[in-house]
N, C-alpha and C positions, 0 to 999 in steps of 0.2 A: 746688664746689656745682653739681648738677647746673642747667640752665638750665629754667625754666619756659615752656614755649610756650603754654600758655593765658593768662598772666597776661601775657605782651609781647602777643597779639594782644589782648587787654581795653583795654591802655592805649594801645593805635595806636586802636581803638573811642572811649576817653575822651576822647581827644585831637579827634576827629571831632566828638564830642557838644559838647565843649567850645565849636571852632567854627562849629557851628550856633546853638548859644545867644548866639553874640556877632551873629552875622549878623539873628538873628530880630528881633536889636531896632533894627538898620538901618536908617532912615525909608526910603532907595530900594527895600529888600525889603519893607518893610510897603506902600508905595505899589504894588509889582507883585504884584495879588493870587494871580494864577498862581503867582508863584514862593513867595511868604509859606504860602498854603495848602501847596504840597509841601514846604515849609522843615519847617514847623509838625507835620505829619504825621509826616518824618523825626525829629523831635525825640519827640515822644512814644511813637515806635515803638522807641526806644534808652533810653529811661527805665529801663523791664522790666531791662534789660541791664545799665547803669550801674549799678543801687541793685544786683544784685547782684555785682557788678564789687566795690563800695564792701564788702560782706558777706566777698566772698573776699580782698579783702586783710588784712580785719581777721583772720578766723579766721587766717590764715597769720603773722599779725604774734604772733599771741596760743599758735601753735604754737611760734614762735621763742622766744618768750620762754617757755613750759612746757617747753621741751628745754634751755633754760640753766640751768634753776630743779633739772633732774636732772644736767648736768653740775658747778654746784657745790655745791649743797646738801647738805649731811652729816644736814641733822634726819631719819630715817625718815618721821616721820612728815606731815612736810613734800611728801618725795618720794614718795609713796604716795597723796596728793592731788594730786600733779604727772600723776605717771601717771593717775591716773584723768581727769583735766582732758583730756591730750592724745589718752588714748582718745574722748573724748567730740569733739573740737576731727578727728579724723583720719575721723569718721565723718559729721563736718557739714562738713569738706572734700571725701569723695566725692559727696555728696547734693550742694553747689554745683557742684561740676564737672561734673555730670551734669547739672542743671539749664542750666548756662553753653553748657556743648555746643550744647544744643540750640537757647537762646535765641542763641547763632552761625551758627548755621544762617541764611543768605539769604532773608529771609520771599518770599513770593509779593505786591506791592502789591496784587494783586486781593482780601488775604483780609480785608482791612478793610471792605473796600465793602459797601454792601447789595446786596439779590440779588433777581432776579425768577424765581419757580419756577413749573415748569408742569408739571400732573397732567394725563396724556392716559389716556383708556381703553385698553386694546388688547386681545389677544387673549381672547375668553369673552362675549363679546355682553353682555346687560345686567348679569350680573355682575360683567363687567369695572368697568363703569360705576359699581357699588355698592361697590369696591372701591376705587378712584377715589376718592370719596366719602372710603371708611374713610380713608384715608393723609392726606387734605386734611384730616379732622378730627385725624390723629392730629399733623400736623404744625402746625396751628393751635394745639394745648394745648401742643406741643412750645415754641412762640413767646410762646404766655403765661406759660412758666414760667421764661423766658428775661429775661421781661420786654419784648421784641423786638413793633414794632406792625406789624400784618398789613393788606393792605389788597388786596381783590377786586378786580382789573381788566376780567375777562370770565368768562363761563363760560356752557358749557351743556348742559342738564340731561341726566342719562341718563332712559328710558323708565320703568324702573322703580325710582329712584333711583339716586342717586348725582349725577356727574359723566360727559357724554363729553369734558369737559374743562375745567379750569377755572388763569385765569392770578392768580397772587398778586405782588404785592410785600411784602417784609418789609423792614425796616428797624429798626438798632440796632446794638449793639458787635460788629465781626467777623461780621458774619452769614454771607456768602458764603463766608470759611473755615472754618465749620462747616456749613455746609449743603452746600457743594459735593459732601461725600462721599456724599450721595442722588442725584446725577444718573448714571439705568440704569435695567436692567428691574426692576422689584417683582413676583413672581408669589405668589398666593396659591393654596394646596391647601383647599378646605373641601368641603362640602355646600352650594348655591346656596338659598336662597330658594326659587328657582323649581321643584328638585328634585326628582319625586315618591317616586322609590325609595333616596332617603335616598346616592344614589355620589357621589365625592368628583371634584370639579373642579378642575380648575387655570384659574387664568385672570391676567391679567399688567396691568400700569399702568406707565406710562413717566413719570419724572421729568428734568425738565432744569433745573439752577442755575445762573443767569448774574450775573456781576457786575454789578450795576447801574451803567451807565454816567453820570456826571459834568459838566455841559456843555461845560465845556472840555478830555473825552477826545476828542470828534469833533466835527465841526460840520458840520452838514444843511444844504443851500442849500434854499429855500422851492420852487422853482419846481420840484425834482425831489419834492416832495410832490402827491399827490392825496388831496383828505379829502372823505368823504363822510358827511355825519349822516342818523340814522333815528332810530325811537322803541326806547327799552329796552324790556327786555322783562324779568319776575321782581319781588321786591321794590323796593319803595320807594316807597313812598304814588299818589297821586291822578295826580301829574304823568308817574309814569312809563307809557307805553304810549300817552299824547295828546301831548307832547312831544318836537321831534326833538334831543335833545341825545345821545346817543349818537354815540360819534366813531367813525370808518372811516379809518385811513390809511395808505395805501398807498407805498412808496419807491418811485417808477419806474425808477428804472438798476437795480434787486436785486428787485423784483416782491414785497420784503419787506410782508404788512400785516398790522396788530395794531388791535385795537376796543378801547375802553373804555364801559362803560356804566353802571357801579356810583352813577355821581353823577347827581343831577340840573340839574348845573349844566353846559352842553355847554363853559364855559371851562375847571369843572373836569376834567374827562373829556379835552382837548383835554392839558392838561398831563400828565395821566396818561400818554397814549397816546405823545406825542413824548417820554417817559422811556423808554420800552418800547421805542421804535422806534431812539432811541439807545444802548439796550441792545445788541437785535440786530445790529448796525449794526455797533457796536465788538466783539461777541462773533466775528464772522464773521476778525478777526483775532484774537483770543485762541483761538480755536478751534487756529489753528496752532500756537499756542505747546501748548498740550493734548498734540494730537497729539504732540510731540516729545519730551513728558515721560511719555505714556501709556506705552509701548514701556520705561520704564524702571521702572515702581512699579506694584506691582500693584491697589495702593490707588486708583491714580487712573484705572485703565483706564474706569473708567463714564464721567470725564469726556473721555476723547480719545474715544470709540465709547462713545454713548447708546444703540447697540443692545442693551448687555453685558446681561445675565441677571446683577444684583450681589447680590440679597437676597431667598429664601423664607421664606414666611408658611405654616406649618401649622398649620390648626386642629385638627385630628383629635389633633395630639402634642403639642400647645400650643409648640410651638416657630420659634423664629425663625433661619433660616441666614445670615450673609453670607461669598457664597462667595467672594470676593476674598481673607478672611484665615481661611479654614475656624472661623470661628467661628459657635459651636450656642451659642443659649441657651434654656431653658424656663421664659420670661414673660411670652409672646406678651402676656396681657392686659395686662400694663402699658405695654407697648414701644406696642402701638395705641392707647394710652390718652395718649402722648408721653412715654414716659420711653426716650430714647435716648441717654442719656449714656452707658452702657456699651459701646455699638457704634461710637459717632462716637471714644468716647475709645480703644478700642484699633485701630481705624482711624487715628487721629493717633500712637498709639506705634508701629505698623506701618510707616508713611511718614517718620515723624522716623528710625527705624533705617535707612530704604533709604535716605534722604540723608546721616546719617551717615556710610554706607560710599561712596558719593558723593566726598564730600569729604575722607574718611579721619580725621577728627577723633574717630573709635570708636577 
């Protein structure tokens, strides 16, 4: 009988699972929260795995026994329902193996984290800005339908709407492993607002998605912080623009600074800000890791080089380009509207196939 190498590395996997679930309930592991949180993590990150682990050995148990039921059975009619079983049992064995593959695949720990995303204006002056805008709106309904909670860090206004910039945090299941494939140029092709002889414009918006840093990924000593408050500026009632609770804070050894001002609370704003600032902080080493993987996928070039040109927006042909996997689609309005399951989802089978052949498990 030939030997199965999916099903020996599942049960070297089971075997791992097995002793993390004995460790997790260790009073010395539950006592070091450090380790219990990445115990806990590991564990539910192999669940996905396991319960299908448990799925393929039953079908394989249940093919053995419909291949026995044809080597003795004489009824016809018996083995004519055998065969049909095993045709059905051989075709929900490629579908798990396909699935197993991929759930084998080496996850990235950053793709669970939440993410702090940043829309910059760029190239097209106030257009750019209004566009800016469009992507922040279209990626906000993208996060309400996610279920995923969004929250304004900074931002400010373009001239004639939009955004010349504006910082979110999002948070919820996996955020950062689905959002990360937005960080690159966005150009849009339309007719401007401002336009008078109706010609079509290009003009561009830069997204950047960062794993949301953890407190105990890094730690900031206090005295290389400089923080400065002023008064916000934008919505939010009476208090904002007579009160200085808006944060300023600056990293001195990295000249890194990030503001919050969405609260009215300068302690709330204060917490916001040193999430952000520990973001950046820890991104400036995930950046290398980026890099190292950029050069290998092309799915993820926006992330190693945020310069990249990954995705046009035509209005004039109502269509949507991302040129990383030559995929065209025509439903521009929905896609700006936040329905981008179709382009994050065949960007994710794109990258799962170039890790696949990676690790040769294709």
């Amino acid at each position: 009988m030939s030997k199965n190498i999916l099903l020996d590395k599942l049960e070297g996997v089971y075997q791992k699972f097995e002793e993390i679930s004995e460790r997790i309930i260790d009073p010395e592991i539950i006592s070091d929260i450090k380790q219990y949180i990445k115990l806990n993590k590991e564990y539910k990150s192999l669940e996905p795995l396991i319960n299908s682990y448990k799925s393929y050995k039953k079908v394989l148990s249940n093919i053995s026994f419909s291949r026995e039921i044809l080597r003795e059975e004489k009824d016809e009619e018996m083995r004519e329902m055998a065969k049909m079983e095993l045709d059905e049992l051989n075709e929900k064995k490629k579908i798990l193996e396909k699935r197993i593959k991929i759930q084998l695949l080496p996850s990235d720990p950053e793709d669970a984290k939440n993410a702090i995303m940043e829309i910059r204006a760029g190239t097209g002056g106030d257009e750019a800005s209004i566009f800016a805008g469009d992507l922040f709106r279209m990626y906000v309904k993208f996060c309400e339908d996610k279920k995923w909670k969004v929250n304004v860090n900074s931002f400010s206004d373009g001239t004639s709407g939009g955004y010349k910039e504006v910082v979110m945090s999002v948070r919820g299941a996996n955020v950062y492993g689905i959002l990360k494939y937005e960080s690159g140029v966005h150009r849009v092709q339309r007719v401007p607002q401002t336009e008078t002889q109706g010609r079509v414009h290009t003009s561009a918006a830069s997204i950047a998605v960062l794993p949301e840093a953890e407190e105990f990924d890094i730690e900031i000593k206090q005295e290389d912080i400089r923080k400065d408050t002023y008064c916000s500026s934008g919505p939010g009632g009476q208090s904002v623009n007579t009160t200085y609770s808006a944060i300023r804070l600056t990293h001195k050894p990295t000249g890194i600074v990030v503001t919050c001002q969405d609260q009215k609370s300068q302690l709330k704003n204060l917490d916001k800000a040193m999430l952000e600032l520990r973001t950046r902080l820890y991104n400036l080493e995930y950046q290398k890791y980026l890099d190292k993987i950029s050069s290998k996928r092309k799915t993820m070039v926006s992330s190693g080089d945020r310069s990249a040109k990954i995705r046009t927006y035509n209005y004039p042909q109502g269509r949507v380009t991302d040129h990383r996997i030559n995929l065209t689609l025509y439903n521009l309005p929905n896609i700006i509207n936040g329905d981008l399951y179709e382009i994050i989802e065949k960007l994710e089978i794109s990258e799962n196939a170039e890790r696949l052949k990676e690790t040769g498990l294709n």
